[in-house]
Kinemage of the C-alpha trace (Angstrom):
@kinemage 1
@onewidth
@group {chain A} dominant
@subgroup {mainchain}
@vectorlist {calphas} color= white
{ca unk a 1} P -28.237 62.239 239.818
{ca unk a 2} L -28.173 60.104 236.203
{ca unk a 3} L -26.556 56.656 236.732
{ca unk a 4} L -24.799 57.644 233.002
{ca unk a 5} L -24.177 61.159 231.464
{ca unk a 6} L -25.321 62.045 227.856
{ca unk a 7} L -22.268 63.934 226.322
{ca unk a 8} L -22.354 63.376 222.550
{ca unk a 9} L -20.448 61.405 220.637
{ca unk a 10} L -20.470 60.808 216.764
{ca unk a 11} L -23.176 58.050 216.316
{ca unk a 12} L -22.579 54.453 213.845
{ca unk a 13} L -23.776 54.446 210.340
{ca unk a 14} L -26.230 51.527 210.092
{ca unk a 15} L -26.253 49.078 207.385
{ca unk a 16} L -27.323 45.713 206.808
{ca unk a 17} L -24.163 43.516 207.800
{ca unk a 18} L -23.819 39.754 206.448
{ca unk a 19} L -23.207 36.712 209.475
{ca unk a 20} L -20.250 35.732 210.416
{ca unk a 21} L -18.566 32.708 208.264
{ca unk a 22} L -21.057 29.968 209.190
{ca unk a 23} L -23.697 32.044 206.664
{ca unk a 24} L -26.333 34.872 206.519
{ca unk a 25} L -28.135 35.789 208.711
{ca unk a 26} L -30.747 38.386 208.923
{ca unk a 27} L -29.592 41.672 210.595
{ca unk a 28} L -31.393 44.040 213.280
{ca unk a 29} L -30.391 47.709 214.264
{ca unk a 30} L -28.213 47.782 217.579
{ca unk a 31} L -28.934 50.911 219.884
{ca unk a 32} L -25.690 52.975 219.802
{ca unk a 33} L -26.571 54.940 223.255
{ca unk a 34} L -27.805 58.028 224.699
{ca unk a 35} L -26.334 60.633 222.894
{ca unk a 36} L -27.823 64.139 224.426
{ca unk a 37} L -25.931 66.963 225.510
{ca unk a 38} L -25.343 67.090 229.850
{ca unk a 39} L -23.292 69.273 231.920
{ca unk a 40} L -19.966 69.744 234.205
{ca unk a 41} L -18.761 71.659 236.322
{ca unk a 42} L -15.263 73.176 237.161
{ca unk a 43} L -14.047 73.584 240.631
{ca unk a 44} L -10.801 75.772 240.948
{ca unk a 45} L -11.377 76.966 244.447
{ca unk a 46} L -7.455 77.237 246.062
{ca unk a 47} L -6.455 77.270 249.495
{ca unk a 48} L -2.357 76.755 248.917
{ca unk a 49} L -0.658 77.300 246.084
{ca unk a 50} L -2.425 78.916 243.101
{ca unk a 51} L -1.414 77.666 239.069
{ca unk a 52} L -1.908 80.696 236.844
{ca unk a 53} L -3.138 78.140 234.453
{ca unk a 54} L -6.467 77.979 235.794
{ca unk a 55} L -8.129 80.413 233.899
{ca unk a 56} L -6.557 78.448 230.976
{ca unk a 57} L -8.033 75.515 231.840
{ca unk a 58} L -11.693 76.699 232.354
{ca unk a 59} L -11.489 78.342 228.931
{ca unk a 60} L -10.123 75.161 227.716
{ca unk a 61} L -12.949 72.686 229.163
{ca unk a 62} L -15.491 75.453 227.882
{ca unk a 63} L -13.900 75.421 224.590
{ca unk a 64} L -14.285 71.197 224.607
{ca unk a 65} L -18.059 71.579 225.732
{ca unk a 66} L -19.131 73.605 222.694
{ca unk a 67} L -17.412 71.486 220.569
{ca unk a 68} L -18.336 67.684 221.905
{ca unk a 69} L -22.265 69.027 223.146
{ca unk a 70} L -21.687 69.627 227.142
{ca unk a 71} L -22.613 72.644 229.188
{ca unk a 72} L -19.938 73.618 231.558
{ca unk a 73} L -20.058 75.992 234.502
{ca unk a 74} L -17.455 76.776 236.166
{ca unk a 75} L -16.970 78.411 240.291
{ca unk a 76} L -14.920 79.002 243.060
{ca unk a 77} L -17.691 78.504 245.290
{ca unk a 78} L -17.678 76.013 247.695
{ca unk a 79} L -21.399 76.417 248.234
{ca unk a 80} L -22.183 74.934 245.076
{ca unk a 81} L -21.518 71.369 246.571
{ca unk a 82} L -25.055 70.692 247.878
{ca unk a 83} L -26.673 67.523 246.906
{ca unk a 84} L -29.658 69.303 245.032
{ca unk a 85} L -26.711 71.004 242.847
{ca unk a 86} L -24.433 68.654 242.227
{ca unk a 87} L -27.175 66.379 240.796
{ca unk a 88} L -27.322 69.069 238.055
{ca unk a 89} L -23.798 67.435 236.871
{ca unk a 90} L -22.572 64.500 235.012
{ca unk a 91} L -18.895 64.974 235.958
{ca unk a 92} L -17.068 67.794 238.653
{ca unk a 93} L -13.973 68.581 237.393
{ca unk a 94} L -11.208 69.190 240.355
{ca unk a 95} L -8.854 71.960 238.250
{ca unk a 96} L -5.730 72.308 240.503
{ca unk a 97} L -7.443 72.795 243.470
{ca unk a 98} L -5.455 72.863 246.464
{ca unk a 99} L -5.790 72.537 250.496
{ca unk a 100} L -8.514 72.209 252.280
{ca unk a 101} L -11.512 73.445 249.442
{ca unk a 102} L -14.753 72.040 251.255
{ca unk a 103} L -16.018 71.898 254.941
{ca unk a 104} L -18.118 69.023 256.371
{ca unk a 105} L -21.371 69.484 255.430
{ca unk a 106} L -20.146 70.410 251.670
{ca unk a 107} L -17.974 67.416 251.898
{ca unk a 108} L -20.560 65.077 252.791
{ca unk a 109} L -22.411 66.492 249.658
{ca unk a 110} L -19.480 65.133 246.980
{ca unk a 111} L -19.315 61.835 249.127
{ca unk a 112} L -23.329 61.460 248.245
{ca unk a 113} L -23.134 62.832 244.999
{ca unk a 114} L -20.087 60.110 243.638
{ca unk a 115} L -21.927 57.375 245.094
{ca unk a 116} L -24.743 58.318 242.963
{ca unk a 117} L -22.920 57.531 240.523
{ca unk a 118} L -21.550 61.019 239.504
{ca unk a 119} L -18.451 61.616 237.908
{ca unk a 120} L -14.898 63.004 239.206
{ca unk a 121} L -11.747 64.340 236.996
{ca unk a 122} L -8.785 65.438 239.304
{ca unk a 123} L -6.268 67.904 237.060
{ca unk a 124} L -2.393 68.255 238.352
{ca unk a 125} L -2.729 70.033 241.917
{ca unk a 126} L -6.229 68.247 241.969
{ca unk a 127} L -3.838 65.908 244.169
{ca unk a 128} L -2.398 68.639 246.494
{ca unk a 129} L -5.705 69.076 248.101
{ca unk a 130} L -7.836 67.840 250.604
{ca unk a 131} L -4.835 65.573 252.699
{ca unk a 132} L -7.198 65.055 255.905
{ca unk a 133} L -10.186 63.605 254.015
{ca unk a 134} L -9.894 59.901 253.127
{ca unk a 135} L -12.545 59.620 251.281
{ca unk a 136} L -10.766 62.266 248.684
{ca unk a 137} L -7.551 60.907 248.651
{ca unk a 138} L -8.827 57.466 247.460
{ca unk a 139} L -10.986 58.823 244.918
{ca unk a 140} L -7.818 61.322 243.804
{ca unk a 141} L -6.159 58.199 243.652
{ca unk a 142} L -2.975 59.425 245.233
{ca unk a 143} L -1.633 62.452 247.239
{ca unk a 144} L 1.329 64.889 246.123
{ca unk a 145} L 4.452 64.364 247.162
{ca unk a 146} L 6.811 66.828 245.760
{ca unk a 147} L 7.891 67.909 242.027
{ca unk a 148} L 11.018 69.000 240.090
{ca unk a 149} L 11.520 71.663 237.805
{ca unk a 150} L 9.194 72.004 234.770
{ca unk a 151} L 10.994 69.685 232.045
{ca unk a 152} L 10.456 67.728 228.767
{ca unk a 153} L 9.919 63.966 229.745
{ca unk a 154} L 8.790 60.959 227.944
{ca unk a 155} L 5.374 59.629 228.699
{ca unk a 156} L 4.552 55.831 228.210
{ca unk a 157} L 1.292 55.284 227.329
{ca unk a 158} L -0.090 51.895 229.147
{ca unk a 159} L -3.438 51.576 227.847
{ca unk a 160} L -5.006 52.698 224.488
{ca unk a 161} L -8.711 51.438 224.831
{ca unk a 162} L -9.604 54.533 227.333
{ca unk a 163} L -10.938 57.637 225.717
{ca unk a 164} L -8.107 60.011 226.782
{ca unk a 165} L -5.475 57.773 226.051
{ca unk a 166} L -6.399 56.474 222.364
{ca unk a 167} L -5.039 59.041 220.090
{ca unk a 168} L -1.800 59.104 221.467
{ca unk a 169} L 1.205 57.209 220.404
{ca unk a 170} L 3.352 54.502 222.438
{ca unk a 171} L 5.389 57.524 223.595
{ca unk a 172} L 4.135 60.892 224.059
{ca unk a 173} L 6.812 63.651 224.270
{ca unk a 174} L 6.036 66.789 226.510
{ca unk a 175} L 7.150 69.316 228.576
{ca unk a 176} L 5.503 69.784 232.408
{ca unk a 177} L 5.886 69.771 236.181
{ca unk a 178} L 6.006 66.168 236.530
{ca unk a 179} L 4.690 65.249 240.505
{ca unk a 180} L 5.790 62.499 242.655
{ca unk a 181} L 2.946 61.215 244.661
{ca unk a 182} L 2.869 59.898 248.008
{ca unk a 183} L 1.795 56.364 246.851
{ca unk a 184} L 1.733 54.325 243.427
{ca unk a 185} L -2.202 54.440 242.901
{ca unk a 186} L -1.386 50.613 240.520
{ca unk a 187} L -3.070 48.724 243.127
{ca unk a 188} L -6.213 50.036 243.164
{ca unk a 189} L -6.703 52.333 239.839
{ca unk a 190} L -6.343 51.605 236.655
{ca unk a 191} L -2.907 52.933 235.323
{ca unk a 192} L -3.249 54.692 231.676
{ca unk a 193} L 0.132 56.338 231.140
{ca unk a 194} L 3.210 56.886 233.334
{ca unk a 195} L 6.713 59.010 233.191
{ca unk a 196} L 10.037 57.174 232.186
{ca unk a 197} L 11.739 58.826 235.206
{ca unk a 198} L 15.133 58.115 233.015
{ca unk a 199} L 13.697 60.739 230.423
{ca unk a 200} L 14.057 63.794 233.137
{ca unk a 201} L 15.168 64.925 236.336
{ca unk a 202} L 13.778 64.629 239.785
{ca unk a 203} L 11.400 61.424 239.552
{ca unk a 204} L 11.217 59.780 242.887
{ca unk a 205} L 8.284 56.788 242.405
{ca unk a 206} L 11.379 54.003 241.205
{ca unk a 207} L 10.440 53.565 237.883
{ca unk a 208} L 6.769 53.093 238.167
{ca unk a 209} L 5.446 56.478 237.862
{ca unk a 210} L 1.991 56.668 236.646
{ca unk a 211} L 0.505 59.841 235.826
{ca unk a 212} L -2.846 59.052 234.266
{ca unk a 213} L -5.161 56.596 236.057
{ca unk a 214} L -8.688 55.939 236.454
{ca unk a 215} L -10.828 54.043 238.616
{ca unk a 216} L -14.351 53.350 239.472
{ca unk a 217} L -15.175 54.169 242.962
{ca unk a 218} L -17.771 53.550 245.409
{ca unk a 219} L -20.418 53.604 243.145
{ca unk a 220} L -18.922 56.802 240.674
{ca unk a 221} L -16.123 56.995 238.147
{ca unk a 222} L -12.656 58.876 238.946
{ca unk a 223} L -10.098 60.396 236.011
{ca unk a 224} L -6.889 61.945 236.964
{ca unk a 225} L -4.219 63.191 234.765
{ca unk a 226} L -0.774 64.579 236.614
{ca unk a 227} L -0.552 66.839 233.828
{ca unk a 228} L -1.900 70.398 233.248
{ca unk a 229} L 0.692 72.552 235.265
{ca unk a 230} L 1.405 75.020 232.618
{ca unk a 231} L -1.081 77.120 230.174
{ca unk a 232} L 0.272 75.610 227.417
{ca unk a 233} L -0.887 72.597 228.249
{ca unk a 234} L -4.865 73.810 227.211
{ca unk a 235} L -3.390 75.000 224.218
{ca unk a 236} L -1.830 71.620 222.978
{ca unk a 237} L -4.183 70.022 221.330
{ca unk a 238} L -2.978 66.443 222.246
{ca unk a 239} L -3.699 67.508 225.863
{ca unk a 240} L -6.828 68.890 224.890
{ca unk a 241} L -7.939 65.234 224.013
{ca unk a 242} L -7.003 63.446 226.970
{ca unk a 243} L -8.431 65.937 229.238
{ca unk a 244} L -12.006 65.384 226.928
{ca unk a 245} L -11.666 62.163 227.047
{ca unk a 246} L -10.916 61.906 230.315
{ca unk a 247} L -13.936 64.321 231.207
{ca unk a 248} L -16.436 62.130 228.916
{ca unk a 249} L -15.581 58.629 230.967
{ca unk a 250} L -16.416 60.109 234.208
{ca unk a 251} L -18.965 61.284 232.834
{ca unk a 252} L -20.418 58.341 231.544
{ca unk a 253} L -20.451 59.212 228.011
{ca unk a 254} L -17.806 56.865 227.286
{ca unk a 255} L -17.052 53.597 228.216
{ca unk a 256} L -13.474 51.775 229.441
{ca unk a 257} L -11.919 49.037 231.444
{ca unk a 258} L -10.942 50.812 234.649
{ca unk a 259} L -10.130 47.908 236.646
{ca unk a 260} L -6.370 47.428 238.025
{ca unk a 261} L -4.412 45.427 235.923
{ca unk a 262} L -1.023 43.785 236.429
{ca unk a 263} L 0.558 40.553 235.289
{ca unk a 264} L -0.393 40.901 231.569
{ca unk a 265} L 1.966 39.696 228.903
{ca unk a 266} L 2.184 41.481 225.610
{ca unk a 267} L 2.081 39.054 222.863
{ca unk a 268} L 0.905 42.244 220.031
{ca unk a 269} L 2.478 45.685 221.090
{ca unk a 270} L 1.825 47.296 217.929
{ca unk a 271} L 5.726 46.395 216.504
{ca unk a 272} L 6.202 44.181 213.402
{ca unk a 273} L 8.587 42.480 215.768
{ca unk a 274} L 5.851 41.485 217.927
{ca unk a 275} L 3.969 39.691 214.677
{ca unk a 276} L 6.971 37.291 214.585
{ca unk a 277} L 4.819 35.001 216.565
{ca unk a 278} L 1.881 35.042 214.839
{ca unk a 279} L 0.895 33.227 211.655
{ca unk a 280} L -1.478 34.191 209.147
{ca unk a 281} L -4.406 31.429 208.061
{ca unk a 282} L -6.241 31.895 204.779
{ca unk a 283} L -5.913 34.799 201.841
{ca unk a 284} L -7.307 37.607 204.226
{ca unk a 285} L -4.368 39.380 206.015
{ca unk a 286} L -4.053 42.479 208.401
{ca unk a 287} L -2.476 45.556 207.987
{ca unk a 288} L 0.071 47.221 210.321
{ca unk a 289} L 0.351 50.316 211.144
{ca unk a 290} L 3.430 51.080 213.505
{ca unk a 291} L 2.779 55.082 214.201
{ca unk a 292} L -0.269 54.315 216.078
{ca unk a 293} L 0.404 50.493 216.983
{ca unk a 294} L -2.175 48.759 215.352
{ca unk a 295} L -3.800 45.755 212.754
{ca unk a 296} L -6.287 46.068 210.704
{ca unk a 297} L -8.270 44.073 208.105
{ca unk a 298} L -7.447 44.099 204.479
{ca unk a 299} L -8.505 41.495 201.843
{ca unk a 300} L -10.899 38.532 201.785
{ca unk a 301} L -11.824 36.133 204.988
{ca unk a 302} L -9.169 34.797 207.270
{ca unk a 303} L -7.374 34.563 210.600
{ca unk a 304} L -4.127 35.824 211.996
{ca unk a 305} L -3.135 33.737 215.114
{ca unk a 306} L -0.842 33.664 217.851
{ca unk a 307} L 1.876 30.815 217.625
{ca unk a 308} L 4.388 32.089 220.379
{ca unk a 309} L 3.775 29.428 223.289
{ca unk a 310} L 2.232 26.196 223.917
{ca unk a 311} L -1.792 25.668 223.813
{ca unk a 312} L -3.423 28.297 226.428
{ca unk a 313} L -5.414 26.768 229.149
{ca unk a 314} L -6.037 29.187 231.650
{ca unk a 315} L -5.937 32.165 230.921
{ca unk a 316} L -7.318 36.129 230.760
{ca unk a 317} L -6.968 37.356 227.247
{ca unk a 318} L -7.399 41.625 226.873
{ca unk a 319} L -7.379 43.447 223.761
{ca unk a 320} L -8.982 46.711 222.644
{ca unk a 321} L -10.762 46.592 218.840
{ca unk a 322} L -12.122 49.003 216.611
{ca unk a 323} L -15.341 49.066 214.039
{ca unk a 324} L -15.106 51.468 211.437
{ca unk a 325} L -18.921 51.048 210.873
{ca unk a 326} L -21.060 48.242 210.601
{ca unk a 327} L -18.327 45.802 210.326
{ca unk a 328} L -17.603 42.242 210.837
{ca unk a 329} L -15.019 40.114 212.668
{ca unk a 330} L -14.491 38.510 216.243
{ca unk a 331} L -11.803 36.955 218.234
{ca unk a 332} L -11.308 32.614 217.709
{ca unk a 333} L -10.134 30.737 221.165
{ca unk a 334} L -9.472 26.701 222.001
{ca unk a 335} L -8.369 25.992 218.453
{ca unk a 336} L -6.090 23.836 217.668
{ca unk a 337} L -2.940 25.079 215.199
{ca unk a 338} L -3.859 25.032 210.796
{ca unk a 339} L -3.146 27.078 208.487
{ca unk a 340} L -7.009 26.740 207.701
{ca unk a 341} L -9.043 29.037 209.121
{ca unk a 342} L -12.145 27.025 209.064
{ca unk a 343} L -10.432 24.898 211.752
{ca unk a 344} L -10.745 27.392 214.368
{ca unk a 345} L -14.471 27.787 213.252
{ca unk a 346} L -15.362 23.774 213.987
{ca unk a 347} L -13.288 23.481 216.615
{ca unk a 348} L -13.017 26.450 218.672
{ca unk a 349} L -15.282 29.358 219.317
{ca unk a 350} L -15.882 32.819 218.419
{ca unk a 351} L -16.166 35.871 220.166
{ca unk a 352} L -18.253 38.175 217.999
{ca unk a 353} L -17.791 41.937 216.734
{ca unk a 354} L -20.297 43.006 214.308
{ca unk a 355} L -22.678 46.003 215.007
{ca unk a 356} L -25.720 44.898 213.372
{ca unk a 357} L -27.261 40.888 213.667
{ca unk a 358} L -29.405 38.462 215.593
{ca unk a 359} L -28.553 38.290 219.481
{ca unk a 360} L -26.588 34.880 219.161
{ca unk a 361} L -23.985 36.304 216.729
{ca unk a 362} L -23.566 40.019 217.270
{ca unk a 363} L -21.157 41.752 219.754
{ca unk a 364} L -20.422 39.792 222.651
{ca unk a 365} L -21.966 36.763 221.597
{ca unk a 366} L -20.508 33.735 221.380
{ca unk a 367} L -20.735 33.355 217.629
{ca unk a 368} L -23.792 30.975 216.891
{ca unk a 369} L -24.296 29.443 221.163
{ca unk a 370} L -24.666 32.180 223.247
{ca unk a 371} L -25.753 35.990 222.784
{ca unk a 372} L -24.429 38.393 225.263
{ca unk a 373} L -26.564 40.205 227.629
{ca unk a 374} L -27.621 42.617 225.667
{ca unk a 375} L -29.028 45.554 227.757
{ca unk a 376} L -25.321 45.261 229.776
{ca unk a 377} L -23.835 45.186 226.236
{ca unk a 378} L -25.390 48.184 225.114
{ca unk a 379} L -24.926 50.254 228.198
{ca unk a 380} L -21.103 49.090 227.739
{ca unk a 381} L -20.601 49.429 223.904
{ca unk a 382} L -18.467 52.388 222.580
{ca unk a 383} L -19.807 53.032 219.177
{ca unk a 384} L -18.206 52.787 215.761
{ca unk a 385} L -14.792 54.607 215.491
{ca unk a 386} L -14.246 54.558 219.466
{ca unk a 387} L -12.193 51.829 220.832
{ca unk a 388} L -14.113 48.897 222.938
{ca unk a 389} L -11.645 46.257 225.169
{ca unk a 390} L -11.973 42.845 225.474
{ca unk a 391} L -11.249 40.555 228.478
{ca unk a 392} L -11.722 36.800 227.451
{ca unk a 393} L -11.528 35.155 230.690
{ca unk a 394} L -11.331 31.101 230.197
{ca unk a 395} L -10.782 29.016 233.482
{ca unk a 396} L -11.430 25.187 232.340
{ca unk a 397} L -14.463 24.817 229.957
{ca unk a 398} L -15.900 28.296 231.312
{ca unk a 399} L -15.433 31.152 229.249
{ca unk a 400} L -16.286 34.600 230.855
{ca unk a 401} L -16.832 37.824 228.554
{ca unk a 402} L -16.226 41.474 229.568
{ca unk a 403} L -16.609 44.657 227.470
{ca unk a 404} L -15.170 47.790 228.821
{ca unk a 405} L -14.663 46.486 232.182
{ca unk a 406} L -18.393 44.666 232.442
{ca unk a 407} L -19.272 41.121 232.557
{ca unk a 408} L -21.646 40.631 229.083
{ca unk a 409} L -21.278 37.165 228.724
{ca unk a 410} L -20.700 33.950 230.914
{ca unk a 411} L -20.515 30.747 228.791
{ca unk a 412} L -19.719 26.779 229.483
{ca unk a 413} L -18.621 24.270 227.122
{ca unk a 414} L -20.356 20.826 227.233
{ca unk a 415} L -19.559 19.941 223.723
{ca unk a 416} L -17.483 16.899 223.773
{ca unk a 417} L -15.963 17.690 220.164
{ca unk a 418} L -14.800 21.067 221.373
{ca unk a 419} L -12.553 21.739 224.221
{ca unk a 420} L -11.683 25.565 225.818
{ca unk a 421} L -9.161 23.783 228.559
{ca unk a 422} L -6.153 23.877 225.327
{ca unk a 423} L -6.089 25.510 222.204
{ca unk a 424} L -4.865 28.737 220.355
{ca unk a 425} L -6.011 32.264 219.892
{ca unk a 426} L -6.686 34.627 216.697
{ca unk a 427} L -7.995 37.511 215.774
{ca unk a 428} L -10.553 36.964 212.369
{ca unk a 429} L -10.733 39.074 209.106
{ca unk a 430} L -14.341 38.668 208.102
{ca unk a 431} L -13.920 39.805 204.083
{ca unk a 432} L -12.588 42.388 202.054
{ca unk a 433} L -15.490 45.168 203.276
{ca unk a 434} L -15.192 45.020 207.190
{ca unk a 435} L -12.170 46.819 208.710
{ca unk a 436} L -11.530 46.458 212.008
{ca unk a 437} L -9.040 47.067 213.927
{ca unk a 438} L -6.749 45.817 216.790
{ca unk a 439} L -3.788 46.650 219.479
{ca unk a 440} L -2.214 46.362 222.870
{ca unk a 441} L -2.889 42.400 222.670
{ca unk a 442} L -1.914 41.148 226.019
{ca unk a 443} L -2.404 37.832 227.909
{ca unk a 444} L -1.816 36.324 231.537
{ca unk a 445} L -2.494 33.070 232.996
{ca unk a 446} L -4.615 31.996 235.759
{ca unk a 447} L -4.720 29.257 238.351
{ca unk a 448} L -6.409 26.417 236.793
{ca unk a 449} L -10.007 25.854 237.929
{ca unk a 450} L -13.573 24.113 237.196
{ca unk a 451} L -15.891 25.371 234.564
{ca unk a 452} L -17.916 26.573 237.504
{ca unk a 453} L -15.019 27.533 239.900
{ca unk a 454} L -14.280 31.287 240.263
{ca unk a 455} L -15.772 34.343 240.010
{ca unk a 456} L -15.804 38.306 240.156
C-alpha cells in the first residue's frame, strides 16, 4: 500500500519571489508534490436498507475521477477486500453501505489495509453498517441512531482549511435526511460542519450535531459526510466538491488538520465586525471579503494585528492561509503594540509563507532563525490556490509549528532582546504583488509552561 496517494491537483506557477522585509534573498524552487493519477474504489454492498441513490453516487465519484485524474472501480463484492487488492487503492469509499458487509477474514483485510496507511470515506448509511465491529465504528466515527423526514436544514460549516469544506460558505443551505448518531464523534475526530438542529425537525444530538468529520486513524485517514441520502445530492455540484475533497484527503492527495479541536476562540470569523479588534500598521491593508469569510492582501508592505485582549502568553494560535502563487507574507507573534510595522519585525518573530526561498525564510520557517523541516513540510504543503492551516503553538519562550496537522518546526527563544512569553499577533502584507489570503482566525490559551515543558 502507498503511505500517500497521487490524485492530481493543479500544480504552483514558479517564479522568482523577493525575501521577506529584512531584504533579498536568493530564491530556490520548492517541490509542490506528487501529482500522478491513483485509484479508489466504491463499496455499496447492502445488507439492510438499500438508498436508490447508489447508483447515483458511483456515477458521481466516476464522474469526479475523470475530471481530478483518479481511476475508480466500483463493486458489491465483498471478495475484493483481500490485502493483495486493497493495496491497489489509495482510498475505499463506504457508499451507504449497510449491516453486516464483510466477514472475518475480509474484515481483517480493511483492518491491515488502513493501518497501511490507506484511505477510508464513509457516505450517509456508511454509518448504519457494521454495529458489531469496533474497529469500524471508530474509524466511521460514529454509529446511526435514527433520522427524521428528508428536510431543508442549515449546515454550519466549522472548518474551512479541509478540502471538502473550503468552497463553501459560513452556512450552507440544503435539503437531506439529516441522521442522529449514537455518539458525538467531537472527541476524537475532527468536526468540519454540523446541523443547526433549530433549522429543521427531528435533531436529537442537543445542539452539537456534526455531520462532516475526519480523523486520522491507526495509521490511515477517515472522511465521513452524513450527507448523500438523496440522488440529488450527486447532482449538486456543491456536494460534488465536498465529497472530492473529502475523497482526495483520505486519499492522501490533499493535506488538512484532522486533529480534534475544542476550546478555540474566534478572534477573525470572516465578519467586518470581527475586524473591530484589529488595527492596521503601515500603508499595506487587507481586503475583506464577507461571502466567503476572508482577508486578503492589497497595497504595499504592512501588518494588520489583533488588539482585542491583553499581551498573549500562552497560547495555540490556528488559522488557515492561502497563496495565490509564488507569494509572500507570514504571520508576526511576541510583538509588542505600534502602529509601525517594523516593530513586530525587531522585536517579535515571523512565521513565514512564501513558496519559493532559502530554507531559513520560506514556509514554515521562522523568518531569518530557523527553517522548517523541510521534507515534513513538503509532504504537508497544499500547493498554491489550496488552503494550508496553521497551528502556532507558544508555551514560554518555545514556539512549536504545525502545517496541516504536522509538527514542521520546533523553535526556542534565547534572545534576551526578544521575548515570546508576552506580545501581540498579526498577520503581514508583504507588498503590492503577493496576495494571500486568510480566515477562520481562532486562538486558545494554554497552561503556562517552560520553553522545554510539553509536548505532542
Amino acid at each position: 500500500m502507498r503511505a500517500s496517494a497521487r490524485i492530481a491537483t493543479a500544480s504552483a506557477a514558479a517564479a522568482v519571489l523577493i525575501g521577506c522585509v529584512s531584504g533579498p534573498a536568493a530564491s530556490k524552487p520548492e517541490p509542490s508534490g506528487p501529482k500522478a493519477g491513483e485509484k479508489v474504489l466504491v463499496f455499496s454492498k447492502t445488507a439492510g436498507f438499500r438508498h436508490d441513490s447508489i447508483p447515483d453516487g458511483i456515477a458521481a465519484v466516476k464522474e469526479l475521477g475523470a475530471a481530478n485524474g483518479f481511476t475508480v472501480d466500483a463493486t458489491e463484492d465483498a471478495k475484493a477486500f483481500t490485502a493483495k487488492n486493497l493495496a491497489r487503492y489509495d482510498a475505499v469509499i463506504w457508499l451507504s453501505t449497510t449491516g453486516d458487509v464483510l466477514d472475518a477474514r475480509q474484515q481483517a483485510a480493511f483492518e491491515g489495509y488502513i493501518k497501511q496507511g490507506g484511505g477510508y470515506v464513509g457516505v450517509h448509511a456508511a454509518a448504519d453498517t457494521e454495529y458489531d465491529w469496533p474497529f469500524y465504528g471508530g474509524l466511521a466515527g460514529a454509529y446511526f441512531q435514527s433520522h427524521p423526514a428528508i428536510q431543508p436544514a442549515k449546515v454550519q460549516v466549522e472548518d474551512h482549511g479541509h478540502p471538502s469544506t473550503a468552497h463553501l460558505p459560513g452556512v450552507w443551505d440544503r435539503t437531506d435526511e439529516w441522521y442522529n448518531y449514537r455518539s458525538n464523534p467531537r472527541d476524537r475526530a475532527h468536526v468540519l460542519a454540523s446541523l443547526d438542529e433549530s433549522s429543521y425537525s427531528g435533531g436529537s444530538m442537543s445542539g452539537d450535531h456534526p455531520i462532516a468529520w475526519c480523523q486520522d486513524y491507526q495509521g490511515g485517514r477517515s472522511f465521513y459526510t452524513g450527507s448523500g441520502h438523496t440522488k440529488e445530492s450527486f447532482a449538486d455540484p456543491a456536494y460534488r466538491t465536498h465529497l472530492l475533497g473529502g475523497i482526495r484527503w483520505a486519499a492522501g492527495a490533499a493535506q488538512a488538520d484532522c486533529r480534534p479541536e475544542k476550546g478555540y476562540t474566534p478572534i477573525f470569523d470572516g465578519t467586518a465586525k470581527s475586524l473591530d479588534a484589529w488595527k492596521q500598521a503601515g500603508p499595506g491593508s487587507f481586503e475583506l471579503n464577507e461571502d466567503d469569510g476572508t482577508l486578503t492582501t492589497v497595497g504595499g508592505m504592512g501588518m494588520l494585528w489583533y488588539d482585542g485582549a491583553k499581551e498573549l502568553g500562552s497560547y495555540s494560535l490556528k488559522l488557515d492561509w492561502r497563496m495565490d502563487g509564488d507569494d509572500n507574507s507570514g504571520i508576526f507573534v511576541g510583538f509588542p503594540p505600534s502602529d509601525d510595522p517594523w516593530s513586530a519585525v525587531n522585536n517579535g518573530y515571523e512565521i513565514q509563507i512564501d513558496a519559493t526561498d532559502v530554507p531559513e525564510k520560506t514556509t514554515g520557517s521562522v523568518y531569518g532563525f530557523k527553517s522548517a523541516d523541510l521534507k515534513k513540510r513538503d509532504k504537508a504543503l497544499n500547493p498554491a490556490g489550496e488552503w494550508n492551516t496553521y497551528e502556532l503553538r507558544v508555551e514560554g519562550e518555545r514556539l512549536r509549528i504545525y502545517l496541516n496537522g504536522v509538527k514542521i518546526n520546533d523553535f526556542t527563544n534565547t534572545d534576551p532582546a526578544r521575548s515570546l512569553k508576552d506580545g501581540h499577533i498579526g498577520i503581514q502584507n508583504h507588498g503590492a504583488d503577493d496576495q494571500v489570503s486568510f480566515r477562520d482566525i481562532r486562538v486558545k490559551d494554554l497552561p503556562a509552561r517552560t520553553a522545554t515543558g510539553g509536548g505532542r
